[in-house]
N, C-alpha and C positions, 0 to 999 in steps of 0.2 A: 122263315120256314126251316124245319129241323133236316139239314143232311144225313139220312139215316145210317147206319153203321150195316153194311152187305153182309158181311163176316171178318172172321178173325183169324189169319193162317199162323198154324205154327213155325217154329222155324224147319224148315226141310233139312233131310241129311245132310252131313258138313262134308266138303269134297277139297283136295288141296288144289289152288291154283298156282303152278311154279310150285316151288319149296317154302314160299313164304306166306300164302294167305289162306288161310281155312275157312270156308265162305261156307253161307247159305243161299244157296239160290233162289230167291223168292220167286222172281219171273226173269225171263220169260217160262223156264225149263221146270217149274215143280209147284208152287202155291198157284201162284196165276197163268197160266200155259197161254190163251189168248194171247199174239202180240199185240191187238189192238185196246189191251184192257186198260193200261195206263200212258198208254201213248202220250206226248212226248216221250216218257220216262219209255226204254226200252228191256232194260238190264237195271235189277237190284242183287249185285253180291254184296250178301254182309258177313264181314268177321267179326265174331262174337269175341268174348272178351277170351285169347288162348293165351298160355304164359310158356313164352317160348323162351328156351337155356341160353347160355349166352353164347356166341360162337364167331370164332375171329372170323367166316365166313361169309356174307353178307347174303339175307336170304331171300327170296323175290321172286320174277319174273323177268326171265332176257328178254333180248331184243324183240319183237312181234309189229308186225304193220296194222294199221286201222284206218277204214276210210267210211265218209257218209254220216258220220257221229262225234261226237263230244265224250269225254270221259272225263265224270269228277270223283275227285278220289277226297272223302271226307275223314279226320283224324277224331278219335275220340282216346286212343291212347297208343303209345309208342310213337315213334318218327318215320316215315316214309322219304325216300330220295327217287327224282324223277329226273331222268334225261331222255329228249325226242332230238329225230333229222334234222330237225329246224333248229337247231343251235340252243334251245331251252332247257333249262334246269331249274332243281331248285328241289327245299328238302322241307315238309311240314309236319307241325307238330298238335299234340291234345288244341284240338277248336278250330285248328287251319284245314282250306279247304284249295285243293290242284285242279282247273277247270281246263280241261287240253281242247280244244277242238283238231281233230283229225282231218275233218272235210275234206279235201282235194288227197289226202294222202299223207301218214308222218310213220315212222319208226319210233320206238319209243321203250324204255326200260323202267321199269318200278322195281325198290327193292328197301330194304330194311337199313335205317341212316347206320353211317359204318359204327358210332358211338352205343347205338343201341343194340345192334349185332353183339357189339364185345360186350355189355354188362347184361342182355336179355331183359326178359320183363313179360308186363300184361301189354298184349298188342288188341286190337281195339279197329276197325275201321268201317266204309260202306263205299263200294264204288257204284258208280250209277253209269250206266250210258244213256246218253240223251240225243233221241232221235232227231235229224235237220230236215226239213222241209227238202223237199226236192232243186230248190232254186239256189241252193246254197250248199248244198254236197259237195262240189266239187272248189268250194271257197278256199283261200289258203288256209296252212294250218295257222294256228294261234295256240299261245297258252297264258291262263290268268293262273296266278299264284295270291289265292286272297286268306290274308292272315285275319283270325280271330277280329282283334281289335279294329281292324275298317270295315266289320258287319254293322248293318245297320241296327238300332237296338232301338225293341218296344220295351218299357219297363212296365210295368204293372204290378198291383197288389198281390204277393203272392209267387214272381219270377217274373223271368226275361226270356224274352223272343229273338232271337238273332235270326237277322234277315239274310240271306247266303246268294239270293236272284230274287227278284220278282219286288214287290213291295206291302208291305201293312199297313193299313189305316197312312197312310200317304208317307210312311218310314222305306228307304227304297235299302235295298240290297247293292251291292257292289258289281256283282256278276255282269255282266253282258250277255245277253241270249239270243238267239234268234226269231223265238218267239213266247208268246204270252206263256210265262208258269213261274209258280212260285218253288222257295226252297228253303225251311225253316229249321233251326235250333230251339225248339219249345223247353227252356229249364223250370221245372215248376217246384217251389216249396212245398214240404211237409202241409199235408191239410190244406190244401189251397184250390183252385178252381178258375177257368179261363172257360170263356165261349166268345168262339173264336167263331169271325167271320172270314168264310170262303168265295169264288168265285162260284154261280151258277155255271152248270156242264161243263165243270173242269174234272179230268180224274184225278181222283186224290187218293192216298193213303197215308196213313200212320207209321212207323215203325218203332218202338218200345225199345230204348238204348241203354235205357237205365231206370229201372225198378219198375211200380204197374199201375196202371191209371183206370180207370172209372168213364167207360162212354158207355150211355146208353143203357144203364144199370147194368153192361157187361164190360166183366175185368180181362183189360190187354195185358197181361204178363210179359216179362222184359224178356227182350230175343222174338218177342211175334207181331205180326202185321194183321192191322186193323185197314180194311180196302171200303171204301164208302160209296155210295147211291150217288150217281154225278146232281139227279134233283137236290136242291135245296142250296145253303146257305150258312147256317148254322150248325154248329161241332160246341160242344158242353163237354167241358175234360174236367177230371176230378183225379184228384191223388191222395193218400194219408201218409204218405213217407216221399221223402226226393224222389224226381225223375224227371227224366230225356228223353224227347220225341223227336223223332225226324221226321219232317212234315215235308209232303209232294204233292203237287198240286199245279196241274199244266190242260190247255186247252189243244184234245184231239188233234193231231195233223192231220187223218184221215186221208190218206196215203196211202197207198198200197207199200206193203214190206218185203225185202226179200233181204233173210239174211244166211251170211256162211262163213264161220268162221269169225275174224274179226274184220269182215265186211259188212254194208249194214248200207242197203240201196232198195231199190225201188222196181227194179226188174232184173231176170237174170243175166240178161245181156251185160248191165253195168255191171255186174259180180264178175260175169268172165274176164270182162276189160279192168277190172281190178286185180284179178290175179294175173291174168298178161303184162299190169303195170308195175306191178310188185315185182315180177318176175324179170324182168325188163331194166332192174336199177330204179324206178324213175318216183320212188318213195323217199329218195336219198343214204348216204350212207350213216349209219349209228353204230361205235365199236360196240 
């Protein structure tokens, strides 16, 4: 049965986060405002392709606290460097993918690798936060640093699928999650065509990263999101020129949400007690 295609958001106005990321905010704040529309998924910023000058400065986001959620920050061009409370770091590049879990609480810095600062370029990225079930919020933190090459890979006629969480046709992804959803790299050939199966009642969408593909006899042009009917099973993609899909796709927590800020809990009370804790030292220190 064909998972039908709901609509196609364009990308929303670009807003800066810090001095270094020019994002679109698909949800929860402007395409899809519902927080419970793509649940797990809570947060899609995407930066589009921006070509920032070069600058001995390093450009980014300081220090900031996160609790109750995961943040994966996916590379598609330029370098990222990430240091958290928890003693983790680490710097990814075109294909690599930064999985932090926050849960109980972390500090944490993103910002532009010092190499790529100084010669500039096309920066390229997608961060996602990925909601946690209530049982596991206040989990320690963790962070996965999963390069390109230990994604799992479907090959098929036509392109490759890299598996980033979840798994295909029994090819598993690398990630560790807490709960069921997939997380894809769709690369498709010039004139080529996938039908791809998904999970029944997962929310899914598309995101066009690179050039424009053909669902549904409607064209996704690159920079916009195709959000689909959780009925069915079946997605039929079509290309005539290269292109990149970021594919999401996770089974409802159905939860109650409360979020503020880069807090991301389940009633207001734990948001209080997360700004008491933050407040308090008790996220750790990060210069």
């Amino acid at each position: 049965m064909i998972k039908k295609l709901e609509r196609i958001i364009p990308p929303p106005p670009p807003h800066m986060v810090g001095d270094g990321f020019r994002v679109h905010n698909f949800f929860p704040s402007s395409g899809i405002q519902n927080k419970q529309r793509m649940s797990p998924f809570f947060m899609l910023d995407y930066a589009s392709p921006y070509n920032f000058p070069p600058s001995n400065i390093q450009r980014g986001v300081d220090v900031h606290p996160h609790r109750g959620f995961e943040t994966v920050t996916i590379a598609y061009q330029g370098k990222v460097a990430h240091h958290d409370s928890a003693g983790n770091h680490g710097v990814i590049g075109e294909g690599d993918v930064q999985w932090m879990t926050a849960a109980s609480g972390v500090l944490h810095k993103e910002y532009h690798e010092k190499n790529f600062s100084q010669q500039g370029g096309i920066f390229q990225m997608v961060q996602l936060w990925v909601n946690l079930p209530a049982q596991y919020k206040m989990s320690p933190p963790r962070y996965q640093e999963i390069k390109k090459e230990k994604m799992g890979q479907f090959q098929f006629d036509g392109g490759l699928l890299e598996i980033i969480a979840g798994a295909y046709k029994d090819i598993k992804g690398p990630a560790h999650t807490f709960t069921p959803l997939h997380v894809y790299n769709l690369h498709l050939d010039a004139a080529s065509e996938l039908i791809m199966d998904l999970p029944e009642g997962y929310n899914t969408g598309m995101l066009a990263i690179k050039g424009a593909v053909t669902i549904q006899e409607q064209v996704v042009a690159a920079d916009h999101f195709a959000l689909f009917q959780n009925t069915g099973t079946q997605v039929a993609i079509k290309t005539t020129s290269n292109a990149t899909l970021l594919i999401l796709s996770g089974k409802p927590l159905e939860e109650p949400i409360v979020a503020y800020g880069p807090f991301l809990m389940n009633s207001w009370e734990e948001i209080e007690q997360a700004v008491e804790d933050f407040n308090n030292g008790k996220f750790g220190v990060l210069d």
